[in-house]
N, CA, C and O atoms as a DFTB+ gen file, in Angstrom:
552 C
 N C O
     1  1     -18.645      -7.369      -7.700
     2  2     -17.218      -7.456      -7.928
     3  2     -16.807      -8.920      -7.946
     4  3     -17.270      -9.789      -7.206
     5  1     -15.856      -9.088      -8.908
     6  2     -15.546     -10.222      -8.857
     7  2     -14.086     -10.706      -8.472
     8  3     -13.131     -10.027      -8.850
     9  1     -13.875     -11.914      -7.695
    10  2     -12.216     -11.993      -7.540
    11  2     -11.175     -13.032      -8.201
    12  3     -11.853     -13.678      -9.000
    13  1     -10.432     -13.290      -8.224
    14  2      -9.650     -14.718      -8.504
    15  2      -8.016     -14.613      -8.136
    16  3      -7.345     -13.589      -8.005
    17  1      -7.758     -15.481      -8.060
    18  2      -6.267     -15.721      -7.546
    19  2      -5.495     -15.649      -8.582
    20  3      -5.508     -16.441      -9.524
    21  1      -4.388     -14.164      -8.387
    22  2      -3.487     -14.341      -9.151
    23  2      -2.601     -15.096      -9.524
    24  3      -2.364     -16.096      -8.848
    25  1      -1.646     -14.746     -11.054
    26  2      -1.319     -16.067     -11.620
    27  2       0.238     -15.427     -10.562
    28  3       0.496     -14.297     -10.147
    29  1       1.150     -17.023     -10.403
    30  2       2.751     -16.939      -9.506
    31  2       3.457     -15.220      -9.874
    32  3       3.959     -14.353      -9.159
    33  1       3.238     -15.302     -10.993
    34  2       4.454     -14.011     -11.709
    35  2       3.951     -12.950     -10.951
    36  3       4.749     -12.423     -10.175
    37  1       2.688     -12.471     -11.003
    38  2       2.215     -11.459     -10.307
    39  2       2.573     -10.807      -9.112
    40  3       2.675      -9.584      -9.017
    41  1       2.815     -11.822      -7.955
    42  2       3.097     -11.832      -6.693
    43  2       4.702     -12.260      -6.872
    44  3       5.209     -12.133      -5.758
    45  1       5.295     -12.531      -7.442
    46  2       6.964     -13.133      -7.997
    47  2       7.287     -11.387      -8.584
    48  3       8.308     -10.837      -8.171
    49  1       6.727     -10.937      -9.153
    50  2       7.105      -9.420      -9.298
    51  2       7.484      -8.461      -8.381
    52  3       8.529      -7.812      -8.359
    53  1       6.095      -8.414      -7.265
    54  2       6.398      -7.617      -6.088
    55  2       7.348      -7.438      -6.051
    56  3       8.061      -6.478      -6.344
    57  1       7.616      -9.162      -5.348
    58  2       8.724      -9.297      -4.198
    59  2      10.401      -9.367      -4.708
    60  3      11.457      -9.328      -4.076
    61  1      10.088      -9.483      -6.092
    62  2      11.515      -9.244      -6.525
    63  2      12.030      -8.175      -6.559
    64  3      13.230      -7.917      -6.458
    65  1      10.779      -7.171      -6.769
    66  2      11.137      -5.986      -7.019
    67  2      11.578      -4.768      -5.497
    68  3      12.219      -3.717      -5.448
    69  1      10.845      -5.603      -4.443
    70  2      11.284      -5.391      -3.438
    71  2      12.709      -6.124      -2.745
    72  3      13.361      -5.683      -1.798
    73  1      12.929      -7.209      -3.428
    74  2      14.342      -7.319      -3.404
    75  2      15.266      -7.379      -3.929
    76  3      16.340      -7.868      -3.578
    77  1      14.791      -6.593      -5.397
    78  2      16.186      -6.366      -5.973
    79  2      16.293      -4.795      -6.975
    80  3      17.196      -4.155      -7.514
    81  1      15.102      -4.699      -6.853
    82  2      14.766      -3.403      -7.872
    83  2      14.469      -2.238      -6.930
    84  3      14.271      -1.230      -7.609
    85  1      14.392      -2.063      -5.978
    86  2      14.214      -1.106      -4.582
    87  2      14.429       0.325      -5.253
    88  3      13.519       1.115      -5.502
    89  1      15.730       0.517      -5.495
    90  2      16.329       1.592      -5.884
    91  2      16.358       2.244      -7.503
    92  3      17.062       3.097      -8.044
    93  1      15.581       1.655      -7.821
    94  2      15.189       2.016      -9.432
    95  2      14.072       3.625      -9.219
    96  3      14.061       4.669      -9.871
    97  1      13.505       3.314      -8.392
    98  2      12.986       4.663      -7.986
    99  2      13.232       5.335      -7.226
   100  3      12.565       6.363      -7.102
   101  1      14.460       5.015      -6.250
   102  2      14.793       5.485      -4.928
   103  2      13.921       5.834      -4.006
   104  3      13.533       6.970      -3.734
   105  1      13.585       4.707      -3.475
   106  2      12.291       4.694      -2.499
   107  2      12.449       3.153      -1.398
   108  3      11.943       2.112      -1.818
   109  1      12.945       3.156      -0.457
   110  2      12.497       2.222       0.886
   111  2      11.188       1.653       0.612
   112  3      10.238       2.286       1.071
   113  1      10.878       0.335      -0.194
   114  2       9.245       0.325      -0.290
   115  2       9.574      -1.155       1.015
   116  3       8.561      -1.684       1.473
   117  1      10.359      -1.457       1.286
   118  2      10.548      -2.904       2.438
   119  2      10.335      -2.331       3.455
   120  3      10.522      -3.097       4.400
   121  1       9.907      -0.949       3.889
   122  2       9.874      -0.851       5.777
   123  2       8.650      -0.893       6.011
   124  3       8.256      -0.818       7.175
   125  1       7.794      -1.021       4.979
   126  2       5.995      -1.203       4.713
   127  2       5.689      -2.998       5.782
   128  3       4.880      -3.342       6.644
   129  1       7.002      -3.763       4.974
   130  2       6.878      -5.016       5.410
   131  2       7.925      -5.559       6.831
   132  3       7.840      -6.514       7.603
   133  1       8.732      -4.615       6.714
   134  2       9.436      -4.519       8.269
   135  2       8.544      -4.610       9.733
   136  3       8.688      -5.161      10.824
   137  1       7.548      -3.735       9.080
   138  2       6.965      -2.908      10.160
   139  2       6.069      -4.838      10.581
   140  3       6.191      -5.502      11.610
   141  1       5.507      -5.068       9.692
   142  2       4.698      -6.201      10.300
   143  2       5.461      -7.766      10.354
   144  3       4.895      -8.859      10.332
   145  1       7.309      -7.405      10.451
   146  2       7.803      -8.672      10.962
   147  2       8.650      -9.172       9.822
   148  3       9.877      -9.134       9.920
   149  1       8.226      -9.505       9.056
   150  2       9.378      -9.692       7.607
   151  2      10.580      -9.005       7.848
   152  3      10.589      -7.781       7.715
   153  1      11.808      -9.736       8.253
   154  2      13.358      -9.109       7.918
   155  2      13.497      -8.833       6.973
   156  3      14.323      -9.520       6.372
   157  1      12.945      -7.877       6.309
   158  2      13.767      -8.132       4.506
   159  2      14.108      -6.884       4.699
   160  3      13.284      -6.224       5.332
   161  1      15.318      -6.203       4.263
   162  2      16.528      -7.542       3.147
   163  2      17.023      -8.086       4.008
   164  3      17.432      -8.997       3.288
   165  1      17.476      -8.439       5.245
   166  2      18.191      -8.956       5.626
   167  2      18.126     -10.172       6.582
   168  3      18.936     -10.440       7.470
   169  1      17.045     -10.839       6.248
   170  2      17.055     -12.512       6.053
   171  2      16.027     -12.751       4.655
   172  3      14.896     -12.420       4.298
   173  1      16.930     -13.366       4.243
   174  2      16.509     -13.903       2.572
   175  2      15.213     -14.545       2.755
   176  3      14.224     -14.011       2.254
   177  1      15.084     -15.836       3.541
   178  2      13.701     -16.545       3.629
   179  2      12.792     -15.848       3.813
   180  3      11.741     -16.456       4.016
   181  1      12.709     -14.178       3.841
   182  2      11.728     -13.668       4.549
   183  2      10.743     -12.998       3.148
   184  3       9.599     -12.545       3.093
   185  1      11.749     -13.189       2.191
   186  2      11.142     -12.980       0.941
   187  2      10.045     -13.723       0.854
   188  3       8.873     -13.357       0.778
   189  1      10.685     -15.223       0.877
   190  2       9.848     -16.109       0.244
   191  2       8.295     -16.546       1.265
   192  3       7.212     -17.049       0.968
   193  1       8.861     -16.084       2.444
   194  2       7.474     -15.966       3.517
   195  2       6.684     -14.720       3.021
   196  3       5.716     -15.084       2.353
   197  1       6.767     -13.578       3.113
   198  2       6.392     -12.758       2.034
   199  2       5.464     -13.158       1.160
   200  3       4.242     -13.155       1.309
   201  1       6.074     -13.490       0.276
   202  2       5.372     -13.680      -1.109
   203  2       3.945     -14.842      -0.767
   204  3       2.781     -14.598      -1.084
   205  1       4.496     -16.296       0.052
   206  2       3.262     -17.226       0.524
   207  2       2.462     -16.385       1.168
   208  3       1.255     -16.399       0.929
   209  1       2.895     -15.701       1.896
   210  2       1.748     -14.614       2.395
   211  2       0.466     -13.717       1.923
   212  3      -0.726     -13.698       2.231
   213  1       1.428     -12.869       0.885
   214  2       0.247     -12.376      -0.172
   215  2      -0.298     -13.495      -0.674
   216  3      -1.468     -13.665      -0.331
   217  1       0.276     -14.507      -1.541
   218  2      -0.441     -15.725      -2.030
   219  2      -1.906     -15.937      -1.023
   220  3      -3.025     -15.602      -1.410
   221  1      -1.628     -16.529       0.260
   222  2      -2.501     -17.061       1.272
   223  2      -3.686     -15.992       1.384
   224  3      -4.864     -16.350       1.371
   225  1      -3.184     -14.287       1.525
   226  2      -4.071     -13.736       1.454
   227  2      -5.197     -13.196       0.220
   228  3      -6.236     -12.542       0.307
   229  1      -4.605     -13.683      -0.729
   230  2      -5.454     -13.664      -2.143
   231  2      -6.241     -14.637      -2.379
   232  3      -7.119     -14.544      -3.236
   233  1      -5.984     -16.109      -1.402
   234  2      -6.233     -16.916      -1.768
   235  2      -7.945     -17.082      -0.402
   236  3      -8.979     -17.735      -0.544
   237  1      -7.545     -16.277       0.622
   238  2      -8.616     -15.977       1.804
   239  2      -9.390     -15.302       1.049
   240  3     -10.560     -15.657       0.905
   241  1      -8.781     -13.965       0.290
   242  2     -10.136     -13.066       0.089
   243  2     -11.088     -13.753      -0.916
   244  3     -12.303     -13.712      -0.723
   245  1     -10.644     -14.282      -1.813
   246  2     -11.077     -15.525      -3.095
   247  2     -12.306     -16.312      -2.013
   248  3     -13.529     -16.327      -2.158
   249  1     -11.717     -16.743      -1.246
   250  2     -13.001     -17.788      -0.437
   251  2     -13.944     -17.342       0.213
   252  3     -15.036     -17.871       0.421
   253  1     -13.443     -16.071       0.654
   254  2     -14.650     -15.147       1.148
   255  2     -15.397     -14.676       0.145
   256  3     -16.595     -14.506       0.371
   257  1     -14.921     -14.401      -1.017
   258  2     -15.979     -13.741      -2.268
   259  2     -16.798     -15.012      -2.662
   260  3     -17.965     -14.772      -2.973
   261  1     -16.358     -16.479      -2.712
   262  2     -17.224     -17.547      -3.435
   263  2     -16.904     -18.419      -1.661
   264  3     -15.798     -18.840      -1.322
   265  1     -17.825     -18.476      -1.033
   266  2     -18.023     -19.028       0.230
   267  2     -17.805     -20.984      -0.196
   268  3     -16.956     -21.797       0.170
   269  1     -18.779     -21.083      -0.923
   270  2     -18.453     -22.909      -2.031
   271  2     -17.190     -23.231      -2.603
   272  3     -17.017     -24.445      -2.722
   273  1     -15.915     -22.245      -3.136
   274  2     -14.885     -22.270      -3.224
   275  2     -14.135     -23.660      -2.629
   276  3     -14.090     -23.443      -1.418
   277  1     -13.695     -24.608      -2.807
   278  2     -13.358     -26.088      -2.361
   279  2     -11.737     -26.046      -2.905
   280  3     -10.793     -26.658      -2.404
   281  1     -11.707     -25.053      -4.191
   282  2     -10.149     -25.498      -5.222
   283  2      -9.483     -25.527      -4.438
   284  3      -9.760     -24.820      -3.469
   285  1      -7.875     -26.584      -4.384
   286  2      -6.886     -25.617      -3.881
   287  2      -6.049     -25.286      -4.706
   288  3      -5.880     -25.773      -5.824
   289  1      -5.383     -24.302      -4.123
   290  2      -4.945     -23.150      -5.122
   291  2      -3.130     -23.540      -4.736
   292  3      -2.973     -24.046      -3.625
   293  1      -2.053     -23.362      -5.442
   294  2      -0.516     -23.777      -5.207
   295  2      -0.316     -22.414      -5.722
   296  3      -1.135     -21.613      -6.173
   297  1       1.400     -22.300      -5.497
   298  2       2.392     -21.074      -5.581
   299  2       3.429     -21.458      -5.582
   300  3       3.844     -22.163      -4.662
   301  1       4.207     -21.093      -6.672
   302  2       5.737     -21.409      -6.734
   303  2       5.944     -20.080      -6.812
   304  3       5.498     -19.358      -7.704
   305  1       6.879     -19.599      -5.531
   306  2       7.598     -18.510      -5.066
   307  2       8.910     -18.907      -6.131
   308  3       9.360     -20.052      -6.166
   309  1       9.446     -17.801      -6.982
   310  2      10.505     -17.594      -7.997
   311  2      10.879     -16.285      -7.963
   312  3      10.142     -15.507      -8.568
   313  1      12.092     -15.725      -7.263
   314  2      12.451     -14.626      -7.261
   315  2      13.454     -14.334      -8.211
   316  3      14.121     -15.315      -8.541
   317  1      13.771     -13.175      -8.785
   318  2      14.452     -12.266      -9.976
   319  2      15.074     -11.530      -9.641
   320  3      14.505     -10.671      -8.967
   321  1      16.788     -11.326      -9.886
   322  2      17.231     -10.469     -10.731
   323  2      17.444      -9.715     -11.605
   324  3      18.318      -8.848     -11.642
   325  1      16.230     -10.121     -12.825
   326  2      15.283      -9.300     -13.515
   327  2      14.817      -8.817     -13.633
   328  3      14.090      -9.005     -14.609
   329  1      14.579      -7.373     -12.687
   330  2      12.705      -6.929     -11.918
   331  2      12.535      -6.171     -13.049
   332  3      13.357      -5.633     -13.791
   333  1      11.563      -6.205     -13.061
   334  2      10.164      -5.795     -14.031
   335  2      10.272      -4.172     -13.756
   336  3      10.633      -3.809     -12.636
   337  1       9.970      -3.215     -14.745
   338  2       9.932      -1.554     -14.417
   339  2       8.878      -1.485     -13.580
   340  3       7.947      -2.286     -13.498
   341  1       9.112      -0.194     -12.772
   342  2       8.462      -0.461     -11.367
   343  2       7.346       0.219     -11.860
   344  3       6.741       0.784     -10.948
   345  1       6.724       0.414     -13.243
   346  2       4.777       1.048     -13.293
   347  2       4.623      -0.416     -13.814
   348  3       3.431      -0.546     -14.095
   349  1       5.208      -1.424     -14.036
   350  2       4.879      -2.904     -14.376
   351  2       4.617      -3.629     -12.772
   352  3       3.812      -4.552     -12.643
   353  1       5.375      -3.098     -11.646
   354  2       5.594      -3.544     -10.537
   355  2       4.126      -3.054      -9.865
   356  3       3.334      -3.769      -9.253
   357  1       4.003      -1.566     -10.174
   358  2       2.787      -0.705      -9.487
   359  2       1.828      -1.749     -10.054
   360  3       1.516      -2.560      -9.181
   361  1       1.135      -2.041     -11.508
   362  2       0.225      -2.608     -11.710
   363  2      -0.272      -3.737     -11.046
   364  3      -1.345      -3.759     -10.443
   365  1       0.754      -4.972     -11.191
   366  2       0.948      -6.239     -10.333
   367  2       0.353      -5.990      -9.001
   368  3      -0.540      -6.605      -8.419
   369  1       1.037      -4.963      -8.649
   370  2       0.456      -4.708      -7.121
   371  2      -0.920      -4.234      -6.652
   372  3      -1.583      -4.540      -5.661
   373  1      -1.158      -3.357      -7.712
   374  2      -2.667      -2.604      -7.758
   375  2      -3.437      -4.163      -8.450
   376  3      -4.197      -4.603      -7.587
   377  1      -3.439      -4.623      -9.097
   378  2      -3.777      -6.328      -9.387
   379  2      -4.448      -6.624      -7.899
   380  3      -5.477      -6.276      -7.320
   381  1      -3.318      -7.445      -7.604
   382  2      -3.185      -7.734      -6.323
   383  2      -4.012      -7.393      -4.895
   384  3      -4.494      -8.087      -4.000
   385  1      -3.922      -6.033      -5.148
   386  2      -4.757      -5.533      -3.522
   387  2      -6.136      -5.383      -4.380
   388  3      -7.034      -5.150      -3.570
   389  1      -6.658      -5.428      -5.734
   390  2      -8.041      -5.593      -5.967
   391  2      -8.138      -6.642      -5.979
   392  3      -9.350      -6.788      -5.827
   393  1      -7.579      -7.897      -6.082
   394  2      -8.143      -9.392      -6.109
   395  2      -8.226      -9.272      -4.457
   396  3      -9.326      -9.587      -4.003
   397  1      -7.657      -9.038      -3.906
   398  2      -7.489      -9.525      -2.292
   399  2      -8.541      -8.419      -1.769
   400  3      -7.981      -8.175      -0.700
   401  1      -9.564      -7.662      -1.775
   402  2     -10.420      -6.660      -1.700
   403  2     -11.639      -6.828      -1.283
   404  3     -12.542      -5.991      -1.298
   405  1     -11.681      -8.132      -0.831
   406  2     -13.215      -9.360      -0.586
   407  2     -13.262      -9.669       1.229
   408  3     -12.297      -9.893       1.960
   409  1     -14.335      -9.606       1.503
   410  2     -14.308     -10.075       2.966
   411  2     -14.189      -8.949       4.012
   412  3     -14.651      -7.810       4.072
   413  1     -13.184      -9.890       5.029
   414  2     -12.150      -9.023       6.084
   415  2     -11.027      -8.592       5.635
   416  3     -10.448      -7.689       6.239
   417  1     -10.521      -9.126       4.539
   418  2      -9.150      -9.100       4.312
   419  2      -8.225      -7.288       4.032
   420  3      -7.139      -6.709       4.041
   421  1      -9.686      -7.139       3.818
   422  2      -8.855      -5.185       3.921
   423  2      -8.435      -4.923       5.235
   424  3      -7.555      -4.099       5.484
   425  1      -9.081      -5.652       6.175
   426  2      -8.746      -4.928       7.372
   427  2      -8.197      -5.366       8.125
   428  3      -8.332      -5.151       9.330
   429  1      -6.943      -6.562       7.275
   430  2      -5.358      -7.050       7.856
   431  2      -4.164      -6.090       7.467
   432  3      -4.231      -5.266       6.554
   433  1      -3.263      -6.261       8.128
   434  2      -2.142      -5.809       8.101
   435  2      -1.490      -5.489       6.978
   436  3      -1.071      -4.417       6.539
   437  1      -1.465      -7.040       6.421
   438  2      -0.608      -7.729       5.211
   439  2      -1.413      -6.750       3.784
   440  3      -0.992      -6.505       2.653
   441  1      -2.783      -6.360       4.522
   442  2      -3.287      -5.692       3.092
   443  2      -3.434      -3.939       2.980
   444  3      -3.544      -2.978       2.218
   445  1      -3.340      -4.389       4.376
   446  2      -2.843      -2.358       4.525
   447  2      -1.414      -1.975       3.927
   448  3      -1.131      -1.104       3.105
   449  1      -0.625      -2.867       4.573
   450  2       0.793      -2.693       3.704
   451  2       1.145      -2.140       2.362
   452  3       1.821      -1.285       1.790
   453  1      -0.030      -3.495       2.121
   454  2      -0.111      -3.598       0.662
   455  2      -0.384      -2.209      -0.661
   456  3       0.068      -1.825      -1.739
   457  1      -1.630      -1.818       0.545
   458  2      -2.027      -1.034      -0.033
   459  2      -1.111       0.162      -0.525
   460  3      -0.756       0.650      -1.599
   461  1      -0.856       0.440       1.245
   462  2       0.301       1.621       1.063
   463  2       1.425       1.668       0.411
   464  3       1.976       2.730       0.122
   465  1       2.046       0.078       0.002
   466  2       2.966      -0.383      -1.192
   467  2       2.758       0.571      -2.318
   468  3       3.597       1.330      -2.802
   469  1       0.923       0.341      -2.825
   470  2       0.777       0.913      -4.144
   471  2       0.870       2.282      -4.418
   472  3       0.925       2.862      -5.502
   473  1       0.883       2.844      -2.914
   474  2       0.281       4.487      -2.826
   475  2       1.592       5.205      -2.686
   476  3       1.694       6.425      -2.813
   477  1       2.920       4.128      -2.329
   478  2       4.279       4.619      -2.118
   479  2       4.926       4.863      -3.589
   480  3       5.411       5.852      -4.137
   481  1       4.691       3.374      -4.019
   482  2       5.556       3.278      -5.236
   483  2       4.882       4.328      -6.373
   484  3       5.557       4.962      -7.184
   485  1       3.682       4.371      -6.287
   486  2       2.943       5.576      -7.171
   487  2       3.564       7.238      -7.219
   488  3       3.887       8.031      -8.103
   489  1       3.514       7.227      -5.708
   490  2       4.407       8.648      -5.477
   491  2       6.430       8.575      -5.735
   492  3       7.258       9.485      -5.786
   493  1       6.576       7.052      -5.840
   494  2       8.066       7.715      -6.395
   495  2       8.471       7.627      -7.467
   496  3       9.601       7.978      -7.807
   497  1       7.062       6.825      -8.667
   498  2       7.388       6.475      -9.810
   499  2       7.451       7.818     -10.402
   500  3       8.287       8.027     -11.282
   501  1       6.235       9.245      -9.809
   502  2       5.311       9.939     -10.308
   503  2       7.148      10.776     -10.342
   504  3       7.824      11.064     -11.329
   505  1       7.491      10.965      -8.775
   506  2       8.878      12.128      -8.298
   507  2      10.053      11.818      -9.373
   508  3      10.873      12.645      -9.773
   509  1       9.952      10.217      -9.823
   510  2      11.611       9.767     -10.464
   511  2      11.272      10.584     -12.433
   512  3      12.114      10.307     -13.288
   513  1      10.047      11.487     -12.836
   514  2       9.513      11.787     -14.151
   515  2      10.275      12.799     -14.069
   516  3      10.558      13.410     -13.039
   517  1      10.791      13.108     -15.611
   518  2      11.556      14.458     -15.864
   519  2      10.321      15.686     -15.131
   520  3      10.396      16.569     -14.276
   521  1       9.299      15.171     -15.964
   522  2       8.178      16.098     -16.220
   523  2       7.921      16.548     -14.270
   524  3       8.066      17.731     -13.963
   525  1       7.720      15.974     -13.650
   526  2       7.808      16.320     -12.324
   527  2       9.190      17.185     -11.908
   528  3       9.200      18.322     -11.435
   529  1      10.263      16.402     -12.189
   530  2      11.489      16.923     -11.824
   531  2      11.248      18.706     -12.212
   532  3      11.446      19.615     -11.406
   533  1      10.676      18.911     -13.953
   534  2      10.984      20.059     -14.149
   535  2       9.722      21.238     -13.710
   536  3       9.767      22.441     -13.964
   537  1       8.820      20.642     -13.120
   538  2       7.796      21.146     -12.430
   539  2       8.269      21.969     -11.469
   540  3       9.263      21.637     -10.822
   541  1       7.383      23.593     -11.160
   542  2       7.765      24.287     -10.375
   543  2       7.203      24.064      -9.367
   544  3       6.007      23.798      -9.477
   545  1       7.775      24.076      -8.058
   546  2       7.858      23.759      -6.981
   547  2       7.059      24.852      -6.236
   548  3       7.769      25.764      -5.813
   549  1       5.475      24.981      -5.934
   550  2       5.036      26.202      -5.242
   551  2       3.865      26.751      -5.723
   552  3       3.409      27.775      -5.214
């Protein structure tokens, strides 16, 4: 398997979409990141700690997959009012927890979250489909 550090937008998607696109599927996907300390929504900087976070941890699992790894790697955190449709958001994210998939790093917090991010937003993209909606129940 191979890894590399995603490009800014990738990780700039998430978190926008966790702070501004939330309700496009009607789904709480911020108490994933509550739970391990991040105020969000309700301290703003906590976004942008957030986002360096995943960064840092994409950027750990990367060094654990190539041990010689020396680059350093930068991040310009850019958040949106724009968010991206949330199976554009799911991808980014499923991206994401396979680049970061190297090492220890599965068996942090920040990537359990993560994970369960993808496994949340999957189940409310799947509930918000007509085709589900008109599905019989039973």
């Amino acid at each position: 398997m191979s890894a590399y550090v995603v490009n800014d937008e990738t990780i700039n998607k998430i978190v926008s979409f966790l702070n501004f696109g939330n309700k496009s599927v009607y789904w709480d996907h911020t108490y994933l990141f509550r739970e391990l300390g991040y105020k969000i929504p309700y301290i703003i900087e906590d976004y942008e700690r957030l986002a360096n976070d995943l960064f840092q941890m994409n950027v750990n699992a990367v060094k654990q997959r190539y041990s010689g790894d020396t680059e350093e790697y930068t991040y310009q955190f850019r958040t949106s009012i724009n968010v991206r449709p949330a199976v554009e958001v799911y991808k980014a994210a499923q991206c994401l927890r396979y680049q970061c998939s190297e090492g220890n790093v599965p068996n942090t917090p920040l990537y359990k979250a993560l994970n369960q991010f993808c496994s949340d937003l999957a189940e409310a993209i799947i509930a918000s489909m007509p085709e589900y909606e008109s599905a019989p129940w039973g």
